[in-house]
LOMAR-510615 format. One line per 8 residues: number of its first residue (from 1); their letters; for each residue x, y, z of C-alpha. Coordinates in nm, 2 decimals. Layout:
LOMAR-510615
NUM> a> X Y Z | ...
end
This chain:
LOMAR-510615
1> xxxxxxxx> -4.35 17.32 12.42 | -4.65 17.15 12.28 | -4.56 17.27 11.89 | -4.24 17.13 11.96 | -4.38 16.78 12.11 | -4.63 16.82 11.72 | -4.29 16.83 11.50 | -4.18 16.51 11.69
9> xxxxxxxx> -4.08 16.28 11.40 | -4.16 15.95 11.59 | -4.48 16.04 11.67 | -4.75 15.99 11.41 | -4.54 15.72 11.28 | -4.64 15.42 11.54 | -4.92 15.25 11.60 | -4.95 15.46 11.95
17> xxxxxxxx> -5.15 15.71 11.72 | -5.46 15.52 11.76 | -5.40 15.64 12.14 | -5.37 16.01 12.00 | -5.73 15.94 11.83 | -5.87 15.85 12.14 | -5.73 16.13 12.30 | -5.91 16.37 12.04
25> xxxxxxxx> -6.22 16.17 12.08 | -6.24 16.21 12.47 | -6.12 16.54 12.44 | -6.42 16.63 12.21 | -6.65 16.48 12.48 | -6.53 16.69 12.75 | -6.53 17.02 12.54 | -6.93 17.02 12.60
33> xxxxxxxx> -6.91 17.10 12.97 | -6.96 17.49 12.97 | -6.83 17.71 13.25 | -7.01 17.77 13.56 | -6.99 18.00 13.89 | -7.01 17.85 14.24 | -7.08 18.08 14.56 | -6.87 18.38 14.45
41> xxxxxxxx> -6.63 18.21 14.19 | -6.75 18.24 13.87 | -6.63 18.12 13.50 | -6.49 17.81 13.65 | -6.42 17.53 13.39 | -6.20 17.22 13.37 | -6.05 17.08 13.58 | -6.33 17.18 13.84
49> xxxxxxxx> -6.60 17.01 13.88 | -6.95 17.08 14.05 | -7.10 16.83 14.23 | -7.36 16.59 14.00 | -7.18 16.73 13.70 | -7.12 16.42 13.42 | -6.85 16.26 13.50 | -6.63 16.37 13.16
57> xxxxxxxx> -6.65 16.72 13.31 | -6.41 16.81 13.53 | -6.17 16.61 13.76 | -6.32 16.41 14.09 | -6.00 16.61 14.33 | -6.12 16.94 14.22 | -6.53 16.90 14.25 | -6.67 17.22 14.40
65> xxxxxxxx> -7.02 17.17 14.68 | -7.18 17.48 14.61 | -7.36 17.58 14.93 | -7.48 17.92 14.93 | -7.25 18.17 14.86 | -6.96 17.97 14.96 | -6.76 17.74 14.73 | -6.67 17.42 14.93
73> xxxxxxxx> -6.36 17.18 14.80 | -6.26 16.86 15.01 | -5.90 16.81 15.08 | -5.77 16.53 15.28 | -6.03 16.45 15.57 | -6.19 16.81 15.59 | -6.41 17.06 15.37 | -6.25 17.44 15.37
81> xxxxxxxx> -6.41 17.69 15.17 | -6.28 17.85 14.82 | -6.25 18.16 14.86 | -6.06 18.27 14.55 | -5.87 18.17 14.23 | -5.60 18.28 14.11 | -5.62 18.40 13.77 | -5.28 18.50 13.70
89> xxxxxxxx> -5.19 18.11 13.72 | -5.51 17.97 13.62 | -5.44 17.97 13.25 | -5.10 17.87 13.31 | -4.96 17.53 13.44 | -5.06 17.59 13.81 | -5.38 17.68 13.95 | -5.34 17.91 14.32
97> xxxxxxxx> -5.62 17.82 14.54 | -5.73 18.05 14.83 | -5.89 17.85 15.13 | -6.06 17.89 15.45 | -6.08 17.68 15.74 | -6.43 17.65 15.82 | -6.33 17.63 16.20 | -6.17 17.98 16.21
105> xxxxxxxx> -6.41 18.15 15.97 | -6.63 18.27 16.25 | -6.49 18.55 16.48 | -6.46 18.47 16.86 | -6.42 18.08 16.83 | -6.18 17.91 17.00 | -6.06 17.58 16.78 | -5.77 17.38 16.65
113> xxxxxxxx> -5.76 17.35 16.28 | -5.96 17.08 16.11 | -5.64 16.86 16.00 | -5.28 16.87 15.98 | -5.18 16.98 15.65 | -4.81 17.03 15.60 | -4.62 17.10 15.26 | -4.47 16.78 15.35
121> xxxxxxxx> -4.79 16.60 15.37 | -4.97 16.46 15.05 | -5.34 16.51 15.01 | -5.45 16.45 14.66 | -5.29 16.67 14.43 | -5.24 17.00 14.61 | -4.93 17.15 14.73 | -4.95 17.39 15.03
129> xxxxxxxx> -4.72 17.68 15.20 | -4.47 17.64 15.39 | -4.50 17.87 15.65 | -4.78 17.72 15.93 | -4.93 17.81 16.24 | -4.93 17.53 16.48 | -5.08 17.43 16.80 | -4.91 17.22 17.02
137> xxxxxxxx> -4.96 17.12 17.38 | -4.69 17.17 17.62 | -4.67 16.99 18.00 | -4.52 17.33 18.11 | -4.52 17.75 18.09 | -4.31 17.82 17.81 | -4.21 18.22 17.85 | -4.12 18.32 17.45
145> xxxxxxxx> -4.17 18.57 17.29 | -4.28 18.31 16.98 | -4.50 18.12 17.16 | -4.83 18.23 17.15 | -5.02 18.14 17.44 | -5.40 18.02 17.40 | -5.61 18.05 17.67 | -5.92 17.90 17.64
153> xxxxxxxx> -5.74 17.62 17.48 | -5.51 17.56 17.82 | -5.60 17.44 18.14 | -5.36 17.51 18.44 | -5.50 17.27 18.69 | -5.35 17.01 18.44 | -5.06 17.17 18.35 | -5.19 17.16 18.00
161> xxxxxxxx> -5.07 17.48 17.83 | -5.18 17.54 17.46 | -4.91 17.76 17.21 | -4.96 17.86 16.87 | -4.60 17.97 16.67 | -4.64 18.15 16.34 | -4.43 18.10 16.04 | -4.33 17.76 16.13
169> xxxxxxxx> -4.16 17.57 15.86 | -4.28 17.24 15.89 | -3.88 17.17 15.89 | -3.83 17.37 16.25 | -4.14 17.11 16.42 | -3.81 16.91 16.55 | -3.73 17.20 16.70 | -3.95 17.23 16.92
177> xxxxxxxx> -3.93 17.27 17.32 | -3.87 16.89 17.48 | -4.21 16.93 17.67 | -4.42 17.05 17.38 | -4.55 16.83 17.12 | -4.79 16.96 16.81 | -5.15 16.91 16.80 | -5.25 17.02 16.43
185> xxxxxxxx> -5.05 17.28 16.19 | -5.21 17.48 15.88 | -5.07 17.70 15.61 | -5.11 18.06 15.66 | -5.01 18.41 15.46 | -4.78 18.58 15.64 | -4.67 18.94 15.55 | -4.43 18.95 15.26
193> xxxxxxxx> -4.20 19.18 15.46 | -4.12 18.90 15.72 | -3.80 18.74 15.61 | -3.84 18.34 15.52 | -3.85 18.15 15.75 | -3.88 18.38 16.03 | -4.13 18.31 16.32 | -4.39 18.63 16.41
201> xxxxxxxx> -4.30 18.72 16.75 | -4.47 18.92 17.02 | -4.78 18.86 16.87 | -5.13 18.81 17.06 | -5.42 18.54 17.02 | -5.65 18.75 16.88 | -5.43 18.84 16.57 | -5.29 18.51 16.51
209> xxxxxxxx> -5.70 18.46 16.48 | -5.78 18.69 16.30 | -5.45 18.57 16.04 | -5.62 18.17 16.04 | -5.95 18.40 15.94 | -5.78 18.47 15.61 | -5.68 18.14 15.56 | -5.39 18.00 15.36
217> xxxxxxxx> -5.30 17.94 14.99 | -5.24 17.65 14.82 | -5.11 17.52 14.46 | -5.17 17.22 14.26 | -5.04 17.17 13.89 | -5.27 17.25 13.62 | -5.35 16.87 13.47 | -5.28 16.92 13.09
225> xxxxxxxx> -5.56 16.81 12.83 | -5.59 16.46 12.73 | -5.42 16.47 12.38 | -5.18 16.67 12.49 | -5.04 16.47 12.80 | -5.09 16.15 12.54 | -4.86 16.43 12.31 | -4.59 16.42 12.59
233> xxxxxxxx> -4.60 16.10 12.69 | -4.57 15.98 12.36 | -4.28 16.21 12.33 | -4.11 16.10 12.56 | -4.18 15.70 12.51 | -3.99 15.80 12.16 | -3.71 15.98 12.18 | -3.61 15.73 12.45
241> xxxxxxxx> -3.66 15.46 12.14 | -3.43 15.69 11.87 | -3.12 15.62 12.12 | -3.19 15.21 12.08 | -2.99 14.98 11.82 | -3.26 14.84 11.54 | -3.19 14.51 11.58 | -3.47 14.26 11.65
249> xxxxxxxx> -3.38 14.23 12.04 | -3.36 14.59 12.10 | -3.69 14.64 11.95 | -3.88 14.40 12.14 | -3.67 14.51 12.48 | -3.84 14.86 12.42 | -4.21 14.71 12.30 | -4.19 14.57 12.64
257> xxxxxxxx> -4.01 14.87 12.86 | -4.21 15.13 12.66 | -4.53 15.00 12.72 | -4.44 15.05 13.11 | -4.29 15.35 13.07 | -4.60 15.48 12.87 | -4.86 15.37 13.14 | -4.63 15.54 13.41
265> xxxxxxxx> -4.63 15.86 13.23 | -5.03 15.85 13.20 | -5.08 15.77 13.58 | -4.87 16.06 13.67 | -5.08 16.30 13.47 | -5.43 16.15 13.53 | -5.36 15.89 13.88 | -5.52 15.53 13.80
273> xxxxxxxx> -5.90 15.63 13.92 | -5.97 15.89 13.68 | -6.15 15.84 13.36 | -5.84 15.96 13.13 | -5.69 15.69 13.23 | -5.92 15.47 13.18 | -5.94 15.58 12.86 | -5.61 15.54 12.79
281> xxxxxxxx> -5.58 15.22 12.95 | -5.89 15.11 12.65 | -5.68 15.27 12.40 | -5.42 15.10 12.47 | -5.58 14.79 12.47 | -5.73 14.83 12.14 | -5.35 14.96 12.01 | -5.19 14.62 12.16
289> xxxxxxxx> -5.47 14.38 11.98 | -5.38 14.56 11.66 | -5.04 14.50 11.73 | -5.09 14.13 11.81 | -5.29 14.10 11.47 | -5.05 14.28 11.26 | -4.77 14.03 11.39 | -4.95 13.72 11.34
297> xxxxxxxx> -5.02 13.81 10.97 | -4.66 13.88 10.94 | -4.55 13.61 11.10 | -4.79 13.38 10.87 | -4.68 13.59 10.56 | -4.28 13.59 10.61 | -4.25 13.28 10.90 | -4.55 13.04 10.92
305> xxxxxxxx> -4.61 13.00 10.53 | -4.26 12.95 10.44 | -4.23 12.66 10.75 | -4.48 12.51 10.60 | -4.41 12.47 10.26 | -4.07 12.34 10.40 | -4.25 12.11 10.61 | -4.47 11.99 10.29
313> xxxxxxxx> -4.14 11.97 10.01 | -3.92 11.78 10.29 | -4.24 11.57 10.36 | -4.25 11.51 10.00 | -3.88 11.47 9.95 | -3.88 11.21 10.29 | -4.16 10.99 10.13 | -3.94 11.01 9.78
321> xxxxxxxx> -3.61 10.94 9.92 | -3.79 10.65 10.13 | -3.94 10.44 9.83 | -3.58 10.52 9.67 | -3.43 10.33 9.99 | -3.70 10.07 9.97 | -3.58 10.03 9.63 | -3.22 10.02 9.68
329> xxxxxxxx> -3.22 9.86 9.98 | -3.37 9.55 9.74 | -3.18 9.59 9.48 | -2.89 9.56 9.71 | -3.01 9.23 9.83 | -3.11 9.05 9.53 | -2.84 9.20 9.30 | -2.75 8.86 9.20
337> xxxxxxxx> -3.10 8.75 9.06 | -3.18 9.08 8.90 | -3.07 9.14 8.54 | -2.83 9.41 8.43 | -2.87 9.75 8.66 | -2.84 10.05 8.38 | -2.78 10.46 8.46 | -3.00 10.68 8.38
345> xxxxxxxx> -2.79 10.84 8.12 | -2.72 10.45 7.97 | -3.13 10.46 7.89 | -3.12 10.81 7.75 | -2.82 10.67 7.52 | -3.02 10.36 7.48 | -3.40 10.51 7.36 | -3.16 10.81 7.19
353> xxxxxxxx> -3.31 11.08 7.38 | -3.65 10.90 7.41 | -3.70 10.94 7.00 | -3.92 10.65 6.89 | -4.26 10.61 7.16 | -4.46 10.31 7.11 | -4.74 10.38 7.32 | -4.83 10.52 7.69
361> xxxxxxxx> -4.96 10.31 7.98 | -5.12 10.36 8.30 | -4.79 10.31 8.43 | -4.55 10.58 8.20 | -4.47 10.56 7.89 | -4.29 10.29 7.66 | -4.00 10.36 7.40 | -3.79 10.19 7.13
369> xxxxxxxx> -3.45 10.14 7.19 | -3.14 9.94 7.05 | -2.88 9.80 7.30 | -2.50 9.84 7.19 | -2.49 9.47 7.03 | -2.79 9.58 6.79 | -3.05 9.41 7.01 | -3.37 9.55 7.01
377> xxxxxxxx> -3.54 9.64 7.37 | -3.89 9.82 7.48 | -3.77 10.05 7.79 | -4.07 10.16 7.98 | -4.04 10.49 8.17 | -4.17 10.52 8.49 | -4.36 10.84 8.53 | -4.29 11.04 8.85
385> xxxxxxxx> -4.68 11.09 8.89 | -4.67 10.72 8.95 | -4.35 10.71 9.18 | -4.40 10.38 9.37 | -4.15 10.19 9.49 | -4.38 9.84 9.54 | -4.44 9.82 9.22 | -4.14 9.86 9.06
393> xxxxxxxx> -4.00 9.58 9.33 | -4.33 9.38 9.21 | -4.17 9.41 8.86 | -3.80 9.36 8.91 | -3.86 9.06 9.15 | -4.13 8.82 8.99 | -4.01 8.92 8.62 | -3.62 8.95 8.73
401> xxxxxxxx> -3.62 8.58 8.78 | -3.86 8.44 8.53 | -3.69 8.26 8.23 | -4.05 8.13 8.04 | -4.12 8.11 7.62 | -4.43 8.25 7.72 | -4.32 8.56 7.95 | -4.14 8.85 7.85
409> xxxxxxxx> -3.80 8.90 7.94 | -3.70 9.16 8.16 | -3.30 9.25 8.00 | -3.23 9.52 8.28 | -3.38 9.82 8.47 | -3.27 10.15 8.59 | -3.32 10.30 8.98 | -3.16 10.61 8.98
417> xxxxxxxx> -3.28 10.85 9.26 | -3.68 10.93 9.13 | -3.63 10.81 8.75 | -3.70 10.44 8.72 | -3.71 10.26 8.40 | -3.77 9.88 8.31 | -3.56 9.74 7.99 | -3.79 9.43 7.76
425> xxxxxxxx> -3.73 9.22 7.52 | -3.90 9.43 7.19 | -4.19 9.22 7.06 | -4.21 9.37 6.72 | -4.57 9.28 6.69 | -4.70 9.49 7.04 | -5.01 9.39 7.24 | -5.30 9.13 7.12
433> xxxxxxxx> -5.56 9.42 7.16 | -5.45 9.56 6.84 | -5.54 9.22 6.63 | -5.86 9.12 6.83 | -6.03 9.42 6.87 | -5.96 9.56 6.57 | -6.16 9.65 6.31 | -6.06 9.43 6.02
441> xxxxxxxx> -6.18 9.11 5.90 | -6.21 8.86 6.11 | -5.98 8.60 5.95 | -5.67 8.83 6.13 | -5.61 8.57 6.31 | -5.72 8.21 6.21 | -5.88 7.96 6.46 | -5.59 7.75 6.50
449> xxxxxxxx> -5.36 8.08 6.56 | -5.62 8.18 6.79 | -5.61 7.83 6.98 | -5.22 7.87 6.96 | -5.20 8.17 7.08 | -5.49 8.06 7.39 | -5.24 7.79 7.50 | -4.91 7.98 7.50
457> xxxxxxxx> -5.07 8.26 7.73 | -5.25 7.92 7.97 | -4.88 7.75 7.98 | -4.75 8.10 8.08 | -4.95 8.14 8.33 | -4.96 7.75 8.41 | -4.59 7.83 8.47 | -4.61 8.17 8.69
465> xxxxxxxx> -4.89 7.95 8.93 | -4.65 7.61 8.94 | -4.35 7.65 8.75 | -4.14 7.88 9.00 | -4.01 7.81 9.39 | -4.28 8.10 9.39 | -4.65 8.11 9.31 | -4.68 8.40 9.13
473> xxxxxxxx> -4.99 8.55 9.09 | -5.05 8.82 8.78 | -5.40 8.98 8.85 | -5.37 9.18 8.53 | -5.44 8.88 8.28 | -5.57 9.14 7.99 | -5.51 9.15 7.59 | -5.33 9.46 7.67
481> xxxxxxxx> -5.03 9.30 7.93 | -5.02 8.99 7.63 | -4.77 9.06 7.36 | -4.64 8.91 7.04 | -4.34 8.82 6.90 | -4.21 8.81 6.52 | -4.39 8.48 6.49 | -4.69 8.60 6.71
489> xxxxxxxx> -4.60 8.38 6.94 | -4.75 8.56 7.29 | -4.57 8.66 7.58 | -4.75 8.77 7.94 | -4.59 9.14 8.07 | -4.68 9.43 8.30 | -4.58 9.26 8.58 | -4.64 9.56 8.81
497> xxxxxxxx> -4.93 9.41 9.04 | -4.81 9.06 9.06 | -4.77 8.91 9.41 | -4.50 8.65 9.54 | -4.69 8.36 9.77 | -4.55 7.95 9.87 | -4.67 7.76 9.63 | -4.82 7.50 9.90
505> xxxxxxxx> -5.06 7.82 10.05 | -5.39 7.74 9.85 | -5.52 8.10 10.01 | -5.39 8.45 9.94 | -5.42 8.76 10.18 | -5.35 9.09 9.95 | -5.43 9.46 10.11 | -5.52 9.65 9.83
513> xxxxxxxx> -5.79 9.47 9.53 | -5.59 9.48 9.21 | -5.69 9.45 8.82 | -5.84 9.60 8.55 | -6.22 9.70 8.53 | -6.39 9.42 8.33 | -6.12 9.09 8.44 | -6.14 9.13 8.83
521> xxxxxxxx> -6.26 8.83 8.97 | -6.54 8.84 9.20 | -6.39 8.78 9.52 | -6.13 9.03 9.50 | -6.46 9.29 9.50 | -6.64 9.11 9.78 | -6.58 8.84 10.00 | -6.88 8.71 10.01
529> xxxxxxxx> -6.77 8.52 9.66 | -6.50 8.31 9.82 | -6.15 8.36 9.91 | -5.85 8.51 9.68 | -5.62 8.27 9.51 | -5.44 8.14 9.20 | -5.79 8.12 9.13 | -5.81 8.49 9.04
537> xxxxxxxx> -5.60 8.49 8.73 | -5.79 8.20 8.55 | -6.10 8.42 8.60 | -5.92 8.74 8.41 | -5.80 8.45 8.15 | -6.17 8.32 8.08 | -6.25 8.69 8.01 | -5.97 8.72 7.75
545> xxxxxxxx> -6.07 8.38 7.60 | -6.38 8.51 7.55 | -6.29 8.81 7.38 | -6.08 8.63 7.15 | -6.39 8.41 7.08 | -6.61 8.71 6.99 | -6.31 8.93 6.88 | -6.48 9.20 7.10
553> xxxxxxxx> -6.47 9.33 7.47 | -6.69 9.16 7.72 | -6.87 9.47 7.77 | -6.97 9.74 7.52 | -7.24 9.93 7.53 | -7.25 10.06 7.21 | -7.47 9.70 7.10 | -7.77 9.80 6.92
561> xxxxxxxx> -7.93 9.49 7.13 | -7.93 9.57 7.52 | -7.88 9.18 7.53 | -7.56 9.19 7.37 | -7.44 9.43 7.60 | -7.27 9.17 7.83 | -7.10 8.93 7.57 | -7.03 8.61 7.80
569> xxxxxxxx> -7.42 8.66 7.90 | -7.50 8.65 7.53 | -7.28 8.39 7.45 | -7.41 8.13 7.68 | -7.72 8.22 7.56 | -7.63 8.10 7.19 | -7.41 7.83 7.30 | -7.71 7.70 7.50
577> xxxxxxxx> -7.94 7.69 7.20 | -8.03 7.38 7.01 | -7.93 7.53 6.65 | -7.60 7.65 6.53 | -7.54 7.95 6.75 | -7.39 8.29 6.58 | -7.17 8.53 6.73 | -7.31 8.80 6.50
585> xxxxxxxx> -7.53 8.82 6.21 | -7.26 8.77 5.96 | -7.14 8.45 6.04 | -7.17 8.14 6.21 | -6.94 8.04 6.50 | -6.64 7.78 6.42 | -6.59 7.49 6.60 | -6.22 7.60 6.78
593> xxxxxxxx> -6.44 7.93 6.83 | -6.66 7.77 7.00 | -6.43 7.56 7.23 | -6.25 7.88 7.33 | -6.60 8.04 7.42 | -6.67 7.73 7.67 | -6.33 7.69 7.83 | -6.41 8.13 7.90
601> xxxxxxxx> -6.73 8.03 8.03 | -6.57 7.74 8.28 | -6.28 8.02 8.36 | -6.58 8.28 8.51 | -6.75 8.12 8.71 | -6.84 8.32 8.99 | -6.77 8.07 9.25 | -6.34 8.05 9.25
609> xxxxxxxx> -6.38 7.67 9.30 | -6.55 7.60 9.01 | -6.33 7.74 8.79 | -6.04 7.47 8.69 | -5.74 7.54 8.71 | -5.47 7.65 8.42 | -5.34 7.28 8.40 | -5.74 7.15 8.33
617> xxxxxxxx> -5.71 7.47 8.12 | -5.42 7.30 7.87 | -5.62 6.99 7.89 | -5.94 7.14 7.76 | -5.79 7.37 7.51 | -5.62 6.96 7.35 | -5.94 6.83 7.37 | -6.18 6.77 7.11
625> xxxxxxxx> -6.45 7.05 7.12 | -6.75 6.77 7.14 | -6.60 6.67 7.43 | -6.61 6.99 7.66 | -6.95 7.03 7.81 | -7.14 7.36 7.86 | -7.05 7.48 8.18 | -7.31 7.62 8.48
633> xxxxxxxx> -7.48 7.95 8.41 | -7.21 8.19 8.60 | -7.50 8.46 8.59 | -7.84 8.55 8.76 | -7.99 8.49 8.42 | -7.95 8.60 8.07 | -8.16 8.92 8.07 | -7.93 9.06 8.33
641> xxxxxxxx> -7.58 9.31 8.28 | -7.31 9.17 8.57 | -7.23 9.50 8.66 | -6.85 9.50 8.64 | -6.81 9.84 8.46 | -6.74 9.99 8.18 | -6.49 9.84 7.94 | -6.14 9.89 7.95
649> xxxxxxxx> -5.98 10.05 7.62 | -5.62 10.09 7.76 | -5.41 9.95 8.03 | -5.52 10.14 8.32 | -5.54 9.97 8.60 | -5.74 10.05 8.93 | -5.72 9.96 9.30 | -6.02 9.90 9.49
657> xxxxx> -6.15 9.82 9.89 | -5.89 9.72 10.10 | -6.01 9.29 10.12 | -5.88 9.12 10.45 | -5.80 8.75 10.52
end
């Protein structure tokens, strides 16, 4: 039976062989209790027990009080002695025990047995014979030849008359005489030539005595080893499984039933006290926390990582497909002040295939194209890195409606799910970085071209602050966002950070700073220099004046004097001189030079009210140079670097502290 239970297919194949391990390991533990003898037993082993034995040896119902020469086992409520063992079924699945009550082990006593046991009764694990002997009490003389009267156990006076009948079944008890009830019944051996049931008749005290002397036999089944009851119980947990449909609700319905099932099985083999059990019942712990862990790393692997990265692309794909509403939801509502709305597959035809790049900004990149009439346009790309929907709004709504010499012109734009483009005027001659910075000679540009170009920008942005229903406010004022025309004739762009405001609000709330490292005014760093307004772009303007002055950035490190690090702070420093001040040691500054350098130095102050604003600006840039006066030191003092960073090369732009009203 157990090979059989060994070939099982289901059995090594779940995670219920951990239990099996156990089972080997307890099993190994009790395999060091040796056999022992007890009164005249001897080479008793498992499942008896003697009493202060370890507690793996043996089972608790079948401990053994060695007194003497007399092997003592408690069943029920009383001790009866062992007087024998029966080998024929020891080995086998039942265990015959021989046993003695103590109370008729003596010869001449006179006593009832110890306690009622009855095949019928349940007293541990023991199963006893059917055939009795019991006492009983009647309230009258019974004359049969069955009943076995007891003397010294009856008193007449009291009409108290003790019987004993022989060969009882415990079924016949209701059988019994109306005025007789039983006191206490026990097994006995009966001769095996007495038909079954059949009661001994005609039969005196003494030898119903002297057949309680030889007392009675019992049975109890033989409790299996631990690995192999785990074997059957296993077994059977299995091939109950193999009859289930695979599906996912089956399979849990039998995790659930089998796990019952399982423990059911144990406790019939072992009962809930003993320590099998509770070694099982640790097993099976240990077997249900691998379980547990093996599910939660498959439901991470196949269930909880995919969620998530659903969760993350439809979180990206919400925030997308919100800017493109934002978008759309404008474009809808101003449709009639935009300029012409192009598809996606008009700019591809338009930039043919994106062929001719003329540069890449912080922003996406920037390509030639030719509309169908031969005009020439500058399309910038959108990259998708720098999806955002505010500032392409920023762009479509301040340029959208600007019609200005002096600002570019935005022909059209394209807002096509993610891919956004913006459609320029071309300006053949790109950016005014590329003439003042470069290096050349420094007659690129002559004065007066440098003045000219220096009042078309101021009357630009003269225009954005005052010439619209609007204020709009730039906060990019670089060379980079300033580009020329055919005739050089200069043109503000890159309107991506520029704000909308009433032109009667003098003061400007923004969330985010905004600029380019190297033009930001002050206050958009700190409030502690003032309040943010118009104010901000004729600070970024005194900069670029003063770059166009020097024909180099207001910061560069790479100045063999540290003092020339900072241009403005040099600057000032010459201009402040007595003798004719030099931008460099090649030549001397010119006159319109010079007037460009002091209307920069008015433009950056640090202090926003100092600094005029862009109509003063056309004023001074008309004026006579003799006439403009040199403007408050807007530094701590010449020795020291303002540290607004490092220069800007291209046209990235950065967003700093969040600045409140």
């Amino acid at each position: 039976m157990i090979m059989e239970e060994e070939k099982n297919p289901y059995l090594y194949s779940s995670l219920f062989s951990l239990l099996f391990v156990f089972s080997n390991f307890g099993e190994a533990a009790g395999s060091h209790c040796p056999s022992f003898s007890c009164g005249r037993l001897h080479n008793l082993s498992h499942p008896f027990r003697r009493k202060g034995d370890p507690s793996r040896c043996g089972r608790p119902a079948y401990e053994l009080n060695c007194a003497g020469d007399e092997a003592v086992i408690h069943i029920g409520a009383a001790d009866y002695y062992v007087t024998q063992v029966d080998r024929e079924h020891y080995y086998d699945e039942m265990i015959g025990l021989y046993l003695v009550d103590p109370n008729f082990s003596v010869d001449g006593t006179c006593h009832l047995p110890s306690q009622t046991l009855l095949q019928l009764d349940t007293h541990g694990e023991f199963i006893f014979e059917d055939q009795t002997a019991c006492f009983m009490n009647c309230t009258k003389e019974i004359h049969a030849s069955s009943y076995v009267p007891v003397p010294c156990l009856s008193s007449h006076s009291d009409s108290s008359f003790t019987y004993v009948l022989v060969g009882l079944s415990a079924y016949e008890l209701r059988h019994l005489q109306s005025s007789c009830k039983p006191l206490a019944c026990v097994p006995v051996l009966v001769d095996s030539s007495l038909s079954y049931p059949s009661l001994m008749k005609n039969i005196s005290a003494a030898e119903v005595h002297s057949i309680l002397q030889k007392g009675f036999r019992c049975y109890t089944i033989r409790p299996p080893s631990l690995s192999v009851a785990i074997r059957r119980c296993l077994n059977e947990t299995f091939l109950r499984f193999s009859h289930h449909n695979y599906s996912v609700r089956s399979v849990v319905s039998y995790l659930i039933r089998g796990e019952i099932r399982f423990f059911d099985c144990a406790k019939s083999y072992f009962g809930y006290s003993s320590r099998s059990f509770k070694l099982i019942t640790v097993a099976e712990i240990s077997t249900q926390i691998v379980l547990i862990l093996i599910a939660l790393m498959l439901l991470g692997r196949y269930l909880l990582a995919p969620m998530i990265v659903f969760i993350f692309l439809a979180y990206k794909l919400w925030l997308a497909k919100g800017e493109i509403d934002i978008v759309e939801r404008f474009l809808r509502n101003h449709q009639v002040l935009v300029p012409k709305r192009y598809a996606y597959s008009e700019i591809v035809a338009i930039t043919r295939h994106f062929r001719d790049k003329l540069g890449q900004g912080g922003f996406g990149s920037v390509f030639k194209g030719e509309l169908p009439g031969g005009v020439l346009v500058a399309v910038k790309l959108l990259g998708d890195s720098k999806l955002n929907g505010d500032d392409f709004i920023n762009e479509v709504s301040t340029i959208g409606r600007i019609h200005h010499v002096h600002v570019v012109r935005l022909v059209g734009f394209c807002a096509e799910d993610s891919k956004r483009a913006l459609v320029y005027e071309y300006m053949v001659n790109g950016s005014l970085d590329k003439y003042i910075f470069a290096n050349r000679t420094s007659n690129m540009f002559t004065s007066n071209k440098l003045i000219e170009i220096a009042t078309g920008i101021a009357r630009g942005i003269d225009y954005l602050h005052r010439g619209c229903e609007m204020q709009i406010l730039h906060f990019d004022i670089k060379p980079h966002n300033i580009l020329l025309d055919r005739n050089f004739n200069p043109k503000i762009a890159d309107f991506g950070l520029a704000k909308l405001y009433p032109r009667n609000k003098a003061l400007v709330s923004v969330s985010v700073a905004r600029g380019t490292i190297g033009y930001i005014a002050p206050e958009l760093i700190s409030r502690s220099f003032g309040v943010i307004s118009y104010k901000a772009d004729v600070y970024s303007f005194g900069m670029l004046l003063l770059e166009m002055a020097g024909k180099r950035r207001n910061v560069n490190p790479h100045m063999e004097n540290s003092s020339q690090v900072y241009y403005p702070s040099w600057i000032y420093d010459k201009l402040s001189q007595l003798d004719e001040p030099r931008l460099d040691n090649t030549f001397e500054i010119e006159s319109l030079e010079k007037k460009l350098a002091l209307i920069g130095l008015w433009c950056i102050q640090t202090k926003s009210y100092d600094r005029p604003t862009m109509s003063r600006v056309l004023e001074m840039l008309e004026t006579d140079v003799e006439t403009l006066p040199l403007p408050p030191k807007p530094f701590h003092s010449s020795t020291d670097t303002i540290p607004i960073g490092e220069p800007c090369s291209n046209s990235t732009t950065m967003e700093l502290e969040s600045i409140s009203e």
